[in-house]
C-alpha positions in Angstrom: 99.5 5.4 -144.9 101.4 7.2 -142.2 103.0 4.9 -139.6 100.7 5.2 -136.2 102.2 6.1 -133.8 100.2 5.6 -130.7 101.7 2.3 -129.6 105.4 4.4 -129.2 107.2 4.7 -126.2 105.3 7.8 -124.4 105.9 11.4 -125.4 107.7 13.4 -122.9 106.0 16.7 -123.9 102.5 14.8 -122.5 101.5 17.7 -119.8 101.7 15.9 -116.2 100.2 17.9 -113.5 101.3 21.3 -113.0 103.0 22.3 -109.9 100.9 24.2 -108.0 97.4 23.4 -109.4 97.4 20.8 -106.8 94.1 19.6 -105.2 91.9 22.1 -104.1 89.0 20.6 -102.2 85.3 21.7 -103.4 83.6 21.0 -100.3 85.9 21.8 -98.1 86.5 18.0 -96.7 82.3 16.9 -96.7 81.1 14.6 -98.3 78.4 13.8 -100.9 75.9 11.0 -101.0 76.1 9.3 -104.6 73.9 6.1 -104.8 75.6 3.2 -102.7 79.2 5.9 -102.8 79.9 8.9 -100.1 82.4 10.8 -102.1 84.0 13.8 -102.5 85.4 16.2 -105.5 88.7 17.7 -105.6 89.7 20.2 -108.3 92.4 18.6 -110.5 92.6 20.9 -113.6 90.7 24.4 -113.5 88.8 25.5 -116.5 91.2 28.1 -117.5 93.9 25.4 -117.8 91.9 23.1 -119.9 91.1 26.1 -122.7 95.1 27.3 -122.8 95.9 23.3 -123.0 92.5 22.7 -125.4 94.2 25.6 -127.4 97.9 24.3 -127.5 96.6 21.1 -129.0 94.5 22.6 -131.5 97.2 24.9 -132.7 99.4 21.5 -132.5 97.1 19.7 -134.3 96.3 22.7 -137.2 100.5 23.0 -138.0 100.2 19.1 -138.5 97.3 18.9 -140.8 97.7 22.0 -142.9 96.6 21.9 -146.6 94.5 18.7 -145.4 90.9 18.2 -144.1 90.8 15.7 -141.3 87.8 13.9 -140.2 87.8 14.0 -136.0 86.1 11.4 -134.3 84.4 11.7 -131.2 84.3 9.3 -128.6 81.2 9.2 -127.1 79.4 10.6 -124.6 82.9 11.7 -122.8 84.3 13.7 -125.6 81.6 16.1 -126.7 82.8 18.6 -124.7 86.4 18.2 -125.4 85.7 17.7 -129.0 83.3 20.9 -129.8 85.8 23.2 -127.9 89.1 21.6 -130.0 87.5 21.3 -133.3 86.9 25.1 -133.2 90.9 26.0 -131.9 91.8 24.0 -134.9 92.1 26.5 -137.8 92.6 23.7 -140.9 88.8 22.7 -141.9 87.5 19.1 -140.6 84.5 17.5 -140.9 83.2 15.6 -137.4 81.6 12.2 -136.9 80.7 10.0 -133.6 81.6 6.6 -132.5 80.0 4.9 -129.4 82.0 2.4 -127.1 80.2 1.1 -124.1 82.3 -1.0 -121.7 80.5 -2.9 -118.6 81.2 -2.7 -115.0 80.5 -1.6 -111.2 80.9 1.7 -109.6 84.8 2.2 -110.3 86.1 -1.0 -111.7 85.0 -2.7 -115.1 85.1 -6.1 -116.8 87.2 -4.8 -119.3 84.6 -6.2 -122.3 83.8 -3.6 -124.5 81.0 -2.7 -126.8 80.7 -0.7 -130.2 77.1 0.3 -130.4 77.4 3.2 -133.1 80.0 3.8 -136.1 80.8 6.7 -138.0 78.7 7.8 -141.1 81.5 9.5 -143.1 83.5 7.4 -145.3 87.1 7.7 -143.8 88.6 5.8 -146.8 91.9 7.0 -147.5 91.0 10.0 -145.1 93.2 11.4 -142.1 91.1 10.4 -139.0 92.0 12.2 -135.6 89.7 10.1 -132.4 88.8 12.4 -129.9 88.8 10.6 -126.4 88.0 12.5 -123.2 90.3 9.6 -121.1 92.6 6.9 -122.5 92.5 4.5 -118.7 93.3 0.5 -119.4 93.4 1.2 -123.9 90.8 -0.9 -124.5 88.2 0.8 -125.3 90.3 2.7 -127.7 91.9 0.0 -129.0 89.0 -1.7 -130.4 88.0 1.4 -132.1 91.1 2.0 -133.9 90.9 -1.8 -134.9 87.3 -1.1 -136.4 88.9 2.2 -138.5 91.9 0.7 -139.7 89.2 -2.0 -141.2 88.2 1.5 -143.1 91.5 2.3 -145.3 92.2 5.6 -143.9 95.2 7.7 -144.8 96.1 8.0 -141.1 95.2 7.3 -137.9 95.8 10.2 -135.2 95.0 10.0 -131.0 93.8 13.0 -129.2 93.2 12.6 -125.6 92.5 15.1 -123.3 93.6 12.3 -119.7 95.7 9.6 -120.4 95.9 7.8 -117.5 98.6 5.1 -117.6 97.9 3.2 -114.4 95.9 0.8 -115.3 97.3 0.9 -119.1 96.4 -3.2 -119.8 97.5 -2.4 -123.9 100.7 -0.7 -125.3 99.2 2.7 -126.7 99.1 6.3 -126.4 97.5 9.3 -127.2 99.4 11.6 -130.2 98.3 14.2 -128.7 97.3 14.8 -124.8 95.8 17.4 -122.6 97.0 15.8 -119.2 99.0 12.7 -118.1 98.2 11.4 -114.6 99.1 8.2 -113.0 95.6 6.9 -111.3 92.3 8.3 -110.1 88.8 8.4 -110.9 87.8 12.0 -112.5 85.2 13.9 -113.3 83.9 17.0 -115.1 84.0 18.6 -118.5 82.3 15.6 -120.2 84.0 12.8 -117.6 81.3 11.2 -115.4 80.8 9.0 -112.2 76.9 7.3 -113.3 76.3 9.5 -115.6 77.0 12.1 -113.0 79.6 15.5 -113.2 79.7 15.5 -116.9 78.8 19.2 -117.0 81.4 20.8 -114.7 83.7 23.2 -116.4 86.5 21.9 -114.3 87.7 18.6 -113.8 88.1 16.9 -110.6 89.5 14.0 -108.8 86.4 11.9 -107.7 87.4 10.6 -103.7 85.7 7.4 -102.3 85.0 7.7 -98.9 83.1 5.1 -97.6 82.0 2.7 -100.5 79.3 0.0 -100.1 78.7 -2.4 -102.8 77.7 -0.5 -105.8 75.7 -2.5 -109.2 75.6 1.1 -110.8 78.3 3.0 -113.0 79.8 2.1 -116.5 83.3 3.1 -115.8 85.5 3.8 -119.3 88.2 1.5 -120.0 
């Protein structure tokens, strides 16, 4: 079995935000009402940056895994997007399967106690696995699923993230391969939500509390 690799120091090649993308507000400073939130959307990453980076990973990813068949793993509900669009810039065959993680919270913050409420169906004995998460926040989440496939004997274990976010990192792992690195913030679009909210937005955007009254609703990912 191929050492893991994504408890290692971080990769310096992990894509931070691009000069000049900047924020570029949505609704030009107003805000929007959003259950017990008024809150605002910012474009972080436009949705011709996401394809050339969704394309440099998958060409990343098919040089690693030629001759083999990988099984990639999607995270869900977060990943579909990211997943559907990667598996198909990968030119090696893979099969796909679905894992479902819920973690528990209010509006922006979570308990941190997480969930599995759906495995995979494909055997992944002694199989490559790449997991497929839209955003790596605290690790936990992703943690615990890597703990429930290495309980599988598969050949490898491989990260693909399309955020990882390191500010509230709470365990020491990474993403093999990343889309973005950014320090903090709430973000939404391109399968990222706010209650279930934003999820189909082609671009992905910084999500801005502006006046925030005590919220029971949203299931934050750790």
């Amino acid at each position: 079995m191929f050492p893991p690799t994504w408890a290692l120091p971080k990769n310096p090649l992990h894509n931070r935000v691009p000069p000049g993308e900047g924020l570029k507000s949505l609704f030009s400073g107003e805000g929007t009402a959003q259950g017990q939130f008024t809150v605002r959307k910012e474009v972080l990453f436009s949705r011709s940056l996401i394809e050339q980076r969704v394309r440099e990973l998958g060409a990343r990813i098919s040089n690693a895994y030629e001759g083999r068949e990988p099984i990639v793993v999607g995270i869900l509900n977060g990943a579909v997007f990211f997943l559907a669009d990667l598996v198909r810039a990968i030119r090696v065959p893979t099969r796909i399967d679905f894992v479902r993680a819920a973690s528990y919270g209010s509006g922006m913050s979570s308990s941190g106690t997480v969930k599995l409420t759906k495995d995979v169906e494909l055997s992944v004995e002694k199989q490559p696995v790449i997991l497929v998460e839209d955003i790596v926040d605290t690790g936990l989440t992703l943690q615990r699923i890597i703990e429930l496939m290495e309980r599988k004997g598969p050949e490898s274990i491989r990260v693909c993230a399309l955020i990882d976010k390191t500010e509230r990192r709470e365990v020491p792992i990474r993403p093999d391969y990343c889309g973005f690195s950014i320090e903090s913030g709430f973000v939404v679009g391109y399968g990222l939500d706010f209650n279930e909210q934003y999820r189909h937005l082609p671009d992905i955007y910084t999500l801005k509390e502006i006046d925030t009254v005590h919220s029971t609703r949203g299931k934050p990912r750790v």
